[in-house]
N, C-alpha and C positions, 0 to 999 in steps of 0.2 A: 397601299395598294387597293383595299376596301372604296376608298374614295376616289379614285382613277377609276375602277369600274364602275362606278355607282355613277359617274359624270359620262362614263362613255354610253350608256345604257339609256341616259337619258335626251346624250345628242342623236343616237341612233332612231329612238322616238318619235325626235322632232325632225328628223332632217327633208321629211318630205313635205315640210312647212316653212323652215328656214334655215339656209345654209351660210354661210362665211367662204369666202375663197380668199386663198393666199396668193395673189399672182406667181410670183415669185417663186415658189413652192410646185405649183398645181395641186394644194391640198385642199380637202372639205374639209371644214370643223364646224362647228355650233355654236352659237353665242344660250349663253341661258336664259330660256323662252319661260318667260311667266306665265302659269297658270293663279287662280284664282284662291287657290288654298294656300298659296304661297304668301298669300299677303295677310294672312289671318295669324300667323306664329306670333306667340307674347313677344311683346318690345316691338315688332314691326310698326314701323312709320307711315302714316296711315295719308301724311299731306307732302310728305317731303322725299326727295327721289333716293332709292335705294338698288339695290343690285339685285335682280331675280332671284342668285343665291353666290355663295362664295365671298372672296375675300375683295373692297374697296377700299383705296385710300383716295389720294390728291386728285381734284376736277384739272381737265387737260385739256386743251382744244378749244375754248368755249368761242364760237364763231357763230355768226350769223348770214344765212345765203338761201336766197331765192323762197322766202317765206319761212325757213327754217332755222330754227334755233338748234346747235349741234352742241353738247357733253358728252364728250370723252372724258375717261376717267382712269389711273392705275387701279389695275385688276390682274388678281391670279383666279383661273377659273377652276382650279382642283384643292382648291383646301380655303377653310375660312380663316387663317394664320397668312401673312405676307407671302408672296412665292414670285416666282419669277415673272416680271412685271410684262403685262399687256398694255393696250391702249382699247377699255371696254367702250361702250358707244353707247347714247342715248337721242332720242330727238322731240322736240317736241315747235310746236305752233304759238302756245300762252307762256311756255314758262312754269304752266302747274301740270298739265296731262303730259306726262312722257309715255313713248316708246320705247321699248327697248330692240337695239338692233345688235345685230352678229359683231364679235368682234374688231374691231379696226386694223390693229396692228398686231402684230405676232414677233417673238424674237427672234433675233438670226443669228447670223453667226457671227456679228461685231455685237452682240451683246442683251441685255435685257433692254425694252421702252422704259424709261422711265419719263419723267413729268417734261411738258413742254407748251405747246400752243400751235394754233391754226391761223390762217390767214386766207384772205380773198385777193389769187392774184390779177386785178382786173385787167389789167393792160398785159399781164401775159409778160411781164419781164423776165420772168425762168424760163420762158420758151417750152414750158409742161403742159402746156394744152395748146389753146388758139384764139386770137381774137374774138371766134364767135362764141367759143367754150373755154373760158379761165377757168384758171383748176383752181382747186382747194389744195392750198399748201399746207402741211402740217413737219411741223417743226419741233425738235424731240431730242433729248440727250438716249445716246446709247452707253450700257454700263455693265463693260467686260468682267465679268463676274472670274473668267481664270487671271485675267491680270492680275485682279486684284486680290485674287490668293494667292499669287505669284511674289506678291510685295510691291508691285508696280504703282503708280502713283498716275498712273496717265491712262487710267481705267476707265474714262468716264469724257465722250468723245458727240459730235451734234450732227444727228442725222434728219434729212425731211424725206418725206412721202409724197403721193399728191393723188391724188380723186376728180376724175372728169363726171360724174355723174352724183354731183351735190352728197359726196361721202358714204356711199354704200359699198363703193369695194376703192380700193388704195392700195400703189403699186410703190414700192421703195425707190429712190431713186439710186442708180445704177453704179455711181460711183462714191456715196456713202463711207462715211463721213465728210460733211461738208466745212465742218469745222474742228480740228486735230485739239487734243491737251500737249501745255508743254511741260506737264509734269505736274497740275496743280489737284491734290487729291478730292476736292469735293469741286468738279468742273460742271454745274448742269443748272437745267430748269428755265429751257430761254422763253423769252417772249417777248415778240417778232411785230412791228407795228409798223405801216408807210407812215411816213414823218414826211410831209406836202413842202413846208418850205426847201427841204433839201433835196426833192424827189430822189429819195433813197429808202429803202428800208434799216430798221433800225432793230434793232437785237441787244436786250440785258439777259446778261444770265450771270449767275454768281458764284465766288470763286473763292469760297471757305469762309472768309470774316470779309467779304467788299464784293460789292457788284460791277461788273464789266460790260461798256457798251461799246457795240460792233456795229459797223455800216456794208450796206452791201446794196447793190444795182440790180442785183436776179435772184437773189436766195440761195446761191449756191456758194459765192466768191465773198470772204468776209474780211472785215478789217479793223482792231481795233481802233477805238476813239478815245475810250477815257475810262478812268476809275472812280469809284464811290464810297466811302463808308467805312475804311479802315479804323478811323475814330469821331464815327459819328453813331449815333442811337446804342440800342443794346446791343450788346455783345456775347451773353452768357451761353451760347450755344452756337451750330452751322446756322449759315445765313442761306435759308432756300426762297422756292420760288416768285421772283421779283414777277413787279408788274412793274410800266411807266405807262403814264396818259393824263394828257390835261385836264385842263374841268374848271371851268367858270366858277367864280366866287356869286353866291345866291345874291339879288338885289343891288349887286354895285354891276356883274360883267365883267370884272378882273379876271383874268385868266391865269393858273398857276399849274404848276406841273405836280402831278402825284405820284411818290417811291413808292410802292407795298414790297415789303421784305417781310419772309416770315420768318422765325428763328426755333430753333427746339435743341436743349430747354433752354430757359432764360424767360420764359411769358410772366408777369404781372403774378398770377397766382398758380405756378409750377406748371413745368412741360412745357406744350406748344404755346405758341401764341405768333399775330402778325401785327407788326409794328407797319407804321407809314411816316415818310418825310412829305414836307411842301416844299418846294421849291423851285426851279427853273431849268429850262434844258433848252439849248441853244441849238440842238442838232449834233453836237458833240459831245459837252457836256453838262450832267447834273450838277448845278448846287444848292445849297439850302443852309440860310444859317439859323436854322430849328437846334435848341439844344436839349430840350426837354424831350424824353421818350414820350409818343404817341403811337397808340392801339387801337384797332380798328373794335378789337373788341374784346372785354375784359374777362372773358369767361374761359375757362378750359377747354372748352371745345368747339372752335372756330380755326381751322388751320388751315393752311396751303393754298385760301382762296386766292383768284383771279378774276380778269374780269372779261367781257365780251368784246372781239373783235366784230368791226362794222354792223354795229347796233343800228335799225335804222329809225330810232327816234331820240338821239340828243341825247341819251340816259348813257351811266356808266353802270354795267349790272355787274353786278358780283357773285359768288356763290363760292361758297368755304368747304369743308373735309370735317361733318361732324363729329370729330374724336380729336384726340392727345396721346402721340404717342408712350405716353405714361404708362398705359393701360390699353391699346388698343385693339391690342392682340388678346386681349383676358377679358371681354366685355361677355357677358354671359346670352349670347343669340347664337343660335344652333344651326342655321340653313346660309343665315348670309352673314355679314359684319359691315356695320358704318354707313349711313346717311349723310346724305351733303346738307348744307342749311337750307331754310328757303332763299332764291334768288332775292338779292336786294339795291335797291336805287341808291347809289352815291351822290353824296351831296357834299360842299363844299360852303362854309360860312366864316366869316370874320369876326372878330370879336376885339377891339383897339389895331394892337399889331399881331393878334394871332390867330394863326384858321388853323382850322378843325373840321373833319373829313366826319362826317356824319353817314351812317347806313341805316334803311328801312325798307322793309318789306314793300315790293309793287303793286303798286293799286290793285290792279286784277287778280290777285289773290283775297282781294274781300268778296268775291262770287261767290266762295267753296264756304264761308262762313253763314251761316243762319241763325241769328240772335231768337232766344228764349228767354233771356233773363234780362227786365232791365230796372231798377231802383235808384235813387240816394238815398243817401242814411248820413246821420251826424254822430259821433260816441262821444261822451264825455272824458275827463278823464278817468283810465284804467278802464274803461267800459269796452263792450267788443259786438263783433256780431260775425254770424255764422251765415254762409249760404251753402242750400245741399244742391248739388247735382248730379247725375248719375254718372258721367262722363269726363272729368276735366280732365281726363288726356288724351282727350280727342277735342278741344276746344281753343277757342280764342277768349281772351276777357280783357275788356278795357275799362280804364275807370281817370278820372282826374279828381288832382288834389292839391290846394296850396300848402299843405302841412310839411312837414318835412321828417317828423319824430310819431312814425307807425310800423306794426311786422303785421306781414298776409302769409297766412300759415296752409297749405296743403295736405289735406290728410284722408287718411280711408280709415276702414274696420278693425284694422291690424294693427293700428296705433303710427302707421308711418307718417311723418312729415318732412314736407320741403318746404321752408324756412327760407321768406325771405323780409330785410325794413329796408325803410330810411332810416339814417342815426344821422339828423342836424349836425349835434354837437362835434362828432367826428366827420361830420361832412364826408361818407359814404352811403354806399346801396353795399349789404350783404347778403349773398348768397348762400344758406348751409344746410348740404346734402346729407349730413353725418347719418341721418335716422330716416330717410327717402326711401330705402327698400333694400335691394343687394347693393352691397358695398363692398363683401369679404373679397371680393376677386382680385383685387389690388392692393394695399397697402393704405396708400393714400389718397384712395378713390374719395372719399368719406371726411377725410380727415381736415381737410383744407376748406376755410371758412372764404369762397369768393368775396372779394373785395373790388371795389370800383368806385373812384373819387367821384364827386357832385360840385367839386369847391365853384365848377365854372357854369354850373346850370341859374339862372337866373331866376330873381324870387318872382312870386307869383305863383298860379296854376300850371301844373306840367300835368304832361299825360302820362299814363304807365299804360304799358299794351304788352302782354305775356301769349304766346303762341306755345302750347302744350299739346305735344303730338304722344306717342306710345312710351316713347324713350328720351323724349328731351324736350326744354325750354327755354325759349330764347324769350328775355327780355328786351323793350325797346324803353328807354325814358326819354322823355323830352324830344320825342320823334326823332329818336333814333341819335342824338347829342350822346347816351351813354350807352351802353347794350353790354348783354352778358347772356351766351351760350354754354349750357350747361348738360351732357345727359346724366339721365337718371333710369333706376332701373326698378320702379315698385311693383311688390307681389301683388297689387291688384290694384286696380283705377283708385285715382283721391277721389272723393265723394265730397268733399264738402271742403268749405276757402271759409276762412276766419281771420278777420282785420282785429286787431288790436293795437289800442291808443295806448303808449306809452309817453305820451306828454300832457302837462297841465293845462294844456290849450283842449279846443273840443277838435276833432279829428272829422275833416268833411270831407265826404267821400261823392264825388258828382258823375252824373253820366255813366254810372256803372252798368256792366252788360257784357253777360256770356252768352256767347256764341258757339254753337256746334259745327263742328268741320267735317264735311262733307270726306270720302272717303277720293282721291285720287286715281285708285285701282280698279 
């Protein structure tokens, strides 16, 4: 109750600055309006978008229309613990500076929003706007929370909205659900794409252990087409929200079709994780004879990403759900919970007979970066060396190296480190949080030593590029070939980065340079 008035106190506040209307309703509410002290609380993410306050999970919507880049997001806006799901709003023009706007979606009475996706209907084939104003469809599993304490099984049902004024207010469509359950307990998380050779739209969404694609003429009238994945990739958990979209193989121009399925648990090193297929779609159906599990990204905390619809430059941008629900609900932040990653560029490469979906961060987010540090250094064996800075969780640091057998050690005044090498001889990258700072909030926050193969990174110089914000680190190796999302949570900034040679070779460290990150907010 404390926390109901404390949020009503604060929409009241704000209301004669920004409102939310429900059509549907005729109700005002609030969306949570940032002020400038909100972005200073320990762990706040200083380059990467987060929630003014309250509880985030899965990015939803991610669309692009008339100069704007749209994030929606699952969001309860009365408790920092999961609650009953909204569709929260962000916007932004780069991709780094967002806005935050009033809420989007609200629940009704067929159920909670949970996760889905947006669309540009430009031709107007829903007949929800007009040849001169196409609406913004958004597309969205609703999820009967009495059903499903009732024991029902057919609790989780696809409903769209749609927005004539580029997503500021959005009206339900009227006779919702557009798409029924025929009994299948985990039915949701579509995402809605025009497929041009069949002038149709095309809808995956997934249905426990396998994804399900649906075709439809308007957005309303659906139909299935085909199944996926019953015994294909991992398995060890629900199979949530799918993506599909092509993408050109880098230097040849082959074109191949990309699955992303996320799964939780079952990920590489515990809890969430997203796995991806290569392979082909006809307009019907997916297939792919990929046998080996492939992850977009090996770290703990990279989940439920998606990526943009009608992008207008040739890129497939992505952006993940920085947590696992391992722990997500027990992450020690007091005003909000959970960051999304930075947005990143999909790429697509071959290597004999096999490709590999590669992500890295967008050029345009090297603006916010401003280099202070730059050296090379060589160590001997067992030799090491230290660099101080006041700040590296607020920084970028790059460096290249052909070695393969070194750890770069993290640490401040407190004695905490983040612990990460190459190990050649096992052919991984490790990652180990154990001694990072708070850990007790979980169990297994700590306890799990990140692992991530190299066997297919090629010899030579590779790059390493680590992005350390308040609460977490994403690694890129080999521009983005290997990657590992991580948060962390230390009682006070690392001050100082410590490379140590752990091989008989001498250890060459080239092009090395920290960069200070520019604050966002």
């Amino acid at each position: 109750m404390r926390v109901k008035l404390i949020y009503l106190f604060i929409c009241l506040f704000v209301v004669s600055i920004f409102s939310c209307r429900n059509k549907e309703e005729n109700n005002t509410e609030t969306a949570p309006i940032p002020e400038l002290s909100l972005f200073k609380e320990p762990y706040r993410p200083q380059f990467h978008f987060t929630p003014a306050e309250m509880w985030m999970n899965d990015p939803n919507g991610l669309v692009y229309h008339n100069g704007i880049y749209h994030l929606f997001y699952q969001y309860y806006p009365e408790d920092i613990i999961w609650g009953p799901m909204h569709w929260g709003h962000a916007t932004s023009k780069d991709l780094i500076y967002w806005e935050h706007k009033p809420i989007a979606l609200f629940p009704d009475e067929n159920g909670y929003i949970f996760s889905g996706s947006a669309v540009v209907d430009r031709n107007n084939t829903s007949g929800l706007g007009t040849p001169d104003n196409p609406p913004l469809v958004a597309i969205f599993t609703y999820h009967d929370i009495n059903k499903e304490k009732d024991g029902s099984d057919d609790f989780q049902t696809q409903g769209i909205a749609y927005s004539l004024d580029n997503g500021e207010s959005w009206t339900k469509y009227e006779s919702n659900p557009v798409l029924g359950n025929e009994g299948i307990r985990d039915f949701r998380d579509p995402k809605v794409f025009w497929h041009d050779p069949t002038q149709s739209w095309i809808l995956v969404l997934v249905a426990g252990d396998h994804a399900r694609f649906y075709k439809s003429e308007d957005l309303i009238s659906w139909n299935l087409l085909s199944e996926f994945g019953k015994e294909s990739g991992a398995h060890g958990g629900v199979w949530e929200c799918p993506d599909l979209f092509p993408l050109k193989v880098s230097d040849s121009g082959e074109e191949k079709w990309v699955l992303i399925i996320s799964i939780n648990p079952g990920a590489p090193n515990g809890g969430s994780g997203t796995q991806y297929f290569i392979g082909g779609f006809d307009g019907t159906t997916f297939t792919s004879d990929q046998e080996e599990e492939k992850w977009i990204d090996w770290g703990t905390d990279n989940y439920a990403g998606i990526t943009y619809n009608n992008e207008p430059n040739d890129q497939r941008i992505f952006i993940g759900w920085m947590s696992n629900w391992a722990y997500a609900r027990d992450t020690p932040t007091r005003e909000w919970r959970s960051a999304m990653t930075v947005p990143r560029s999909l790429s697509l490469n071959k290597s004999g007979n096999s490709y590999e979906l590669t992500n890295y961060p967008l050029d345009n987010l090297g603006t916010i970066f401003k280099p202070e540090l730059k050296k090379d250094f060589e160590l001997v064996a067992e030799g090491s060396e230290m660099i101080s800075f006041d700040h590296f969780n607020q920084s970028e640091i790059r460096f290249k190296t052909p070695n393969r057998n070194f750890e770069f050690i993290f640490g401040n005044g407190l004695g905490e480190q983040l612990s990460m090498a190459l190990d050649g001889e096992k052919e991984l990258f490790l990652l180990d949080r154990s001694k990072s700072g708070k850990t007790d909030f979980q169990e297994e926050f700590g306890k799990i030593i990140q692992k991530a193969p190299i066997t297919d990174i090629p010899d030579g110089e590779i790059e390493v590029r680590v992005l350390m914000d308040w609460s977490s680190v994403e690694i890129f190796i080999n521009n983005g070939q290997r990657v590992l999302t991580a948060q962390i949570f230390p009682n006070e900034n690392y001050t100082y980065l410590t490379f140590k040679n752990v091989s008989a070779e001498n250890l060459i460290i080239n092009d090395f340079e920290v960069s200070r990150a520019e604050s966002i907010w």
